[in-house]
C-alpha positions in Angstrom: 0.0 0.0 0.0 0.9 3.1 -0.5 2.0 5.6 2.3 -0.9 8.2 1.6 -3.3 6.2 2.0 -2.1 4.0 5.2 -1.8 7.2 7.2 -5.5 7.8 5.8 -7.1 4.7 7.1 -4.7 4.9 10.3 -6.7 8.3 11.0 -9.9 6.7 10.1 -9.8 3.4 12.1 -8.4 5.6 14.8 -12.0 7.9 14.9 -14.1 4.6 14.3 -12.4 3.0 17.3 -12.8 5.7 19.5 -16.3 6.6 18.3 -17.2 3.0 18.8 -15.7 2.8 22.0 -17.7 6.3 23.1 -20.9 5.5 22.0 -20.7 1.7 23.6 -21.0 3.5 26.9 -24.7 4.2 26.2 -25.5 0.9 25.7 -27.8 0.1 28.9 -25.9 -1.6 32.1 -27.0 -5.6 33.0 -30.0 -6.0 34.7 -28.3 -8.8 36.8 -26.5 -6.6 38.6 -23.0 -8.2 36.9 -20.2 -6.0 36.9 -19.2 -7.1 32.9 -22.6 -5.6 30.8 -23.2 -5.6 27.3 -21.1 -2.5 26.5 -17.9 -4.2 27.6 -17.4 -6.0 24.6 -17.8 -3.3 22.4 -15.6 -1.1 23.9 -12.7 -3.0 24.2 -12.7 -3.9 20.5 -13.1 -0.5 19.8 -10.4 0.4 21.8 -8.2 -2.1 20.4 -9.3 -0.6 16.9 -8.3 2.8 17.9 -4.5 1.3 19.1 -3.7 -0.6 15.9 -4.8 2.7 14.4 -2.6 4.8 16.2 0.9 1.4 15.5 -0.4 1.9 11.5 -0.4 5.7 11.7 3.5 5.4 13.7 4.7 3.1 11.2 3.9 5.0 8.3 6.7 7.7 9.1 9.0 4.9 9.4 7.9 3.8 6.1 11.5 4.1 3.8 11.3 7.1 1.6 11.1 6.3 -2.3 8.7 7.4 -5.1 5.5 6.2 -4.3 4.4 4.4 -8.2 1.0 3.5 -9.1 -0.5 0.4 -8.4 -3.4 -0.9 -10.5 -6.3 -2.1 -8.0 -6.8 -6.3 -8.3 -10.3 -5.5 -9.9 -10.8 -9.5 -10.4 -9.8 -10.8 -7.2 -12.4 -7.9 -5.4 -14.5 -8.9 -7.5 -14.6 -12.7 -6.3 -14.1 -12.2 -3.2 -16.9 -9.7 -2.5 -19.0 -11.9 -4.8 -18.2 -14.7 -1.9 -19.0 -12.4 0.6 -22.7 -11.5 -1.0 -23.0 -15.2 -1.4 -21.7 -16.0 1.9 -24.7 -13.3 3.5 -27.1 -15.1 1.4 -26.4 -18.6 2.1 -25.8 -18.6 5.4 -29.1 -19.6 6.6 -29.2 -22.0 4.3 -26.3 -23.9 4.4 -26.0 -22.9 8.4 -22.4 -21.3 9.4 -20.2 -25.0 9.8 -20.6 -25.5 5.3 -20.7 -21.5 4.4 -18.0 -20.4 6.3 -15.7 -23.4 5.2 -16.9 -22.5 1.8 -16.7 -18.7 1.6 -12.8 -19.0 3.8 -12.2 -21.6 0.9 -12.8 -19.5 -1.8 -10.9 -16.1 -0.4 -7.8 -18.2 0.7 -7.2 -19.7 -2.5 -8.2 -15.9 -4.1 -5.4 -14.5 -2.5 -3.0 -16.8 -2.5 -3.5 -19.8 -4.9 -2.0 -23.5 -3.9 -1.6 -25.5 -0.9 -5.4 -27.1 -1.2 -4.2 -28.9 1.6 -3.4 -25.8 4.2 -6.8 -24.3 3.1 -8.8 -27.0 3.4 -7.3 -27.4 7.3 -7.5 -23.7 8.3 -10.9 -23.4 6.9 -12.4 -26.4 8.6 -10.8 -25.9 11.8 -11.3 -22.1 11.8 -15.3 -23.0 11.0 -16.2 -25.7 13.3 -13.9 -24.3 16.3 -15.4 -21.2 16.2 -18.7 -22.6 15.8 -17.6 -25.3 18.6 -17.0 -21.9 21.0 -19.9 -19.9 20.0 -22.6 -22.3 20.4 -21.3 -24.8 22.8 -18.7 -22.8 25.3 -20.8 -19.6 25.2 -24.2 -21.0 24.9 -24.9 -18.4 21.7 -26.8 -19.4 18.5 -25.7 -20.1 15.0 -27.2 -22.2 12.1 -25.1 -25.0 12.7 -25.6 -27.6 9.7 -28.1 -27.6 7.4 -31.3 -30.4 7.4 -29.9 -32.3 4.6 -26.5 -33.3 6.0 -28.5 -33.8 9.3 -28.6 -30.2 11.1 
């Protein structure tokens, strides 16, 4: 990427983060009387957000100086991969998250970086029923787990 325009999504991330993190503190306390209340969550991660703003923004004037020359955006591969992404919203119900997210990580790991079927295949699956695994079993959330004809 280029300089200019890291520094401008450093600024950028940095304001979402820390408008996140402001308005999370209207979000109404527990009623149970729990000292960790739905706004926790949200503030942290928009803290976080504003801090890896604020490393990006710091290493961009570390960044070696040499003339900055153009790069033509990867129209195809944002093309597929927000076409999986579309796809991924759409059949999500359908398929339930274990199949869609294996599929749609499938399809943007070997759209970035083609090969090693093997790798992708194991990150996917293991990224997609282990966060599945914590969601619905560990946390006691709800996702659509598998869908009825693979016996969901």
């Amino acid at each position: 990427m280029s300089k200019r325009f890291d520094r401008a999504a450093a600024i950028v991330f940095v304001l979402i983060g820390v408008a996140f993190a402001a308005e999370s503190r209207r979000i109404a306390d527990t009623a149970y009387g729990s000292v960790v209340g739905p706004d926790i969550f949200p503030m942290i991660l928009g803290g976080v957000l504003a801090l890896l703003g604020l490393r990006l923004l710091m290493e961009t004037f570390r960044y070696p100086e040499q003339s900055e020359k153009k790069e033509s955006p990867d129209v195809k591969r944002f093309a597929v991969i927000l076409g999986a992404t579309i796809l991924y919203g759409a059949l999500l119900e359908t398929l339930g998250y274990i199949l869609s997210t294996f599929l749609f990580l499938l399809v943007a790991f070997q759209t970035m970086e083609r090969g090693s079927w093997g790798k992708t295949l194991l990150i996917s699956g293991a990224f997609s029923v282990g966060v599945y695994a914590l969601f619905v079993m560990v946390l006691e959330g709800t996702l659509p787990g598998l869908p009825v004809w693979l016996g969901g």
